[in-house]
C-alpha positions as CSV (number, residue, x, y, z in Angstrom):
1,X,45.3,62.6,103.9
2,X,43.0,60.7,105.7
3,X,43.9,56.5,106.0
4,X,41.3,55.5,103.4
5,X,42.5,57.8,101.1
6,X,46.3,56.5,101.8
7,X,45.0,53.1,101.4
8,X,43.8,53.5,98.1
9,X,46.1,55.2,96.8
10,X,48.9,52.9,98.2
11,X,46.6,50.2,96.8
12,X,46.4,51.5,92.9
13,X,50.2,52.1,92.8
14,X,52.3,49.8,90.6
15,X,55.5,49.5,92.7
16,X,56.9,50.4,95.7
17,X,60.2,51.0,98.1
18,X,60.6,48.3,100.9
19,X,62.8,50.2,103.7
20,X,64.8,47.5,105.8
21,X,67.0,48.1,108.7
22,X,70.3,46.9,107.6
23,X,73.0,46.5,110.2
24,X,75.0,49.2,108.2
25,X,71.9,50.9,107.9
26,X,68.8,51.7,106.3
27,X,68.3,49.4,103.0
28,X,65.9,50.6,100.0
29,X,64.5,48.4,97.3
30,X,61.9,48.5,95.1
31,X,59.1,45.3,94.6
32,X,55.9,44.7,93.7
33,X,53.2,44.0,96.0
34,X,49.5,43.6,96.4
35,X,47.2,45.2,99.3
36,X,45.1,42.8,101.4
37,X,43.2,45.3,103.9
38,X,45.8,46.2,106.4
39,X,48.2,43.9,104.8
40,X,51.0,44.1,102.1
41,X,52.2,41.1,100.7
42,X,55.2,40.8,98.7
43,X,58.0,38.1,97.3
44,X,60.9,36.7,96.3
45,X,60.4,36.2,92.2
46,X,62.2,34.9,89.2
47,X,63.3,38.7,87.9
48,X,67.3,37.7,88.1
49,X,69.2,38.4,91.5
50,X,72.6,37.5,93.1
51,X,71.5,35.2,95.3
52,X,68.2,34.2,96.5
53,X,69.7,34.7,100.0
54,X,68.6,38.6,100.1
55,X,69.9,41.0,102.6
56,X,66.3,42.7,102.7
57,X,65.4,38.9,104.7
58,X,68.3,39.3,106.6
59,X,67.4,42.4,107.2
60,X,63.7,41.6,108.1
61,X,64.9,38.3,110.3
62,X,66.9,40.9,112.5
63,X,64.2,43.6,113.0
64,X,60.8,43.3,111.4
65,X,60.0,46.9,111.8
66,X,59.9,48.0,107.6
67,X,58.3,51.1,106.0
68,X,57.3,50.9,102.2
69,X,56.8,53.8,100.4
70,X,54.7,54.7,96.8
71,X,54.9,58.2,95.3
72,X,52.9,60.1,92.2
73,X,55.5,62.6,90.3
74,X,54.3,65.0,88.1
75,X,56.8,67.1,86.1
76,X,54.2,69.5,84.7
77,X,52.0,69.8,87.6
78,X,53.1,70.0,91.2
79,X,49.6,70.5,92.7
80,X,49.3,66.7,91.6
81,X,52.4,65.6,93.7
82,X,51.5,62.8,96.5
83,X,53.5,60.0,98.5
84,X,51.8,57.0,100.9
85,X,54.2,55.7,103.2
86,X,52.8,52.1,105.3
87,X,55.2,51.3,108.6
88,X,54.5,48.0,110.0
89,X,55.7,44.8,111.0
90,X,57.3,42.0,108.9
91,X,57.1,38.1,108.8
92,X,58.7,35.8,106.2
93,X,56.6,33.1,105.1
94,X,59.3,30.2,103.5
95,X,57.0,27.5,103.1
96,X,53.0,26.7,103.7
97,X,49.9,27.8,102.1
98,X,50.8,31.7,102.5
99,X,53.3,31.3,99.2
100,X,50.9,30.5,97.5
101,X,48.0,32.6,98.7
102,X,50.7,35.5,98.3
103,X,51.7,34.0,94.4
104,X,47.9,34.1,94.1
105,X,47.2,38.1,95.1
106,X,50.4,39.4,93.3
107,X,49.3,37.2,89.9
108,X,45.9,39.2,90.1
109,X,48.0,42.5,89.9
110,X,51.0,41.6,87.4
111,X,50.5,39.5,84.7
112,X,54.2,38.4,84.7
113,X,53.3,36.4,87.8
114,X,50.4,34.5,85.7
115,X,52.2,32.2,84.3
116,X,55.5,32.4,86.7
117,X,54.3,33.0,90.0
118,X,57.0,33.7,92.5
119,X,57.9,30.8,94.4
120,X,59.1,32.8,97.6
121,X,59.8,33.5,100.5
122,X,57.1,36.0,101.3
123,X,57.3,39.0,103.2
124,X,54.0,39.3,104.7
125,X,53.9,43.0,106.5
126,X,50.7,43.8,109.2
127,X,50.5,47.6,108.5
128,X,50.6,49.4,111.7
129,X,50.6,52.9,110.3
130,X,49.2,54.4,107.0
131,X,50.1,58.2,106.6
132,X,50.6,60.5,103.2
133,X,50.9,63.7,102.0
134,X,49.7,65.3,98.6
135,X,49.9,68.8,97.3
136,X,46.3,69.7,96.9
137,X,45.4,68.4,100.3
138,X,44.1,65.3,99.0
């Protein structure tokens, strides 16, 4: 798959798997995010957590190296299997205009964030690598 293809199809999905190195190992989480050429943008919201002290920050504050991953399953038809995976590099954005520009791209994907638009931190990640894989060669 070539990286325009990856790109839209990373692009069009609805959610996706943040991969964090955790000090006891590789951390998976699913969030929502929005595409901004060869950026991803994603944030803290108001969905209920433990603490708004995440270990994925931690995690990202320690080594900013993440992968995020979106996938197409297809019980009926396997010639319509396909997975994106962006690696890149990580930076948390606490406070400043980039909450909100972030709040503001997410909102235009997920109508949740409309009228409660995430407050933050932001994980802002420069995609360094775009590669993927689909069943019909796609």
């Amino acid at each position: 798959m070539d990286v325009p293809e990856a790109r839209r199809r990373f692009a069009a999905a609805r959610v996706a798997r943040l991969a964090t190195r955790g000090v006891a190992g590789p951390r998976i989480v699913p969030i929502t995010f929005a595409v901004v050429g060869d950026r991803i943008v994603t944030a803290v919201d108001h969905k209920p957590k433990t603490s708004r002290a995440l270990a994925r920050l931690d995690d990202i504050r320690a080594d900013p190296r993440v992968a995020i991953l979106v996938d197409h399953w297809d019980d009926d038809d396997w010639s319509n299997l396909w997975w994106v995976r962006a690696e890149g590099v990580a930076a948390l954005v606490e406070k400043g205009p980039g909450i909100r520009r972030a709040a503001d791209q997410l909102a235009a994907r997920y109508r949740q964030y409309r009228d409660r638009p995430p407050a933050g931190p932001v994980i802002d990640i420069t995609v360094t690598r775009w590669i993927g894989w689909a069943a019909d060669g796609g």
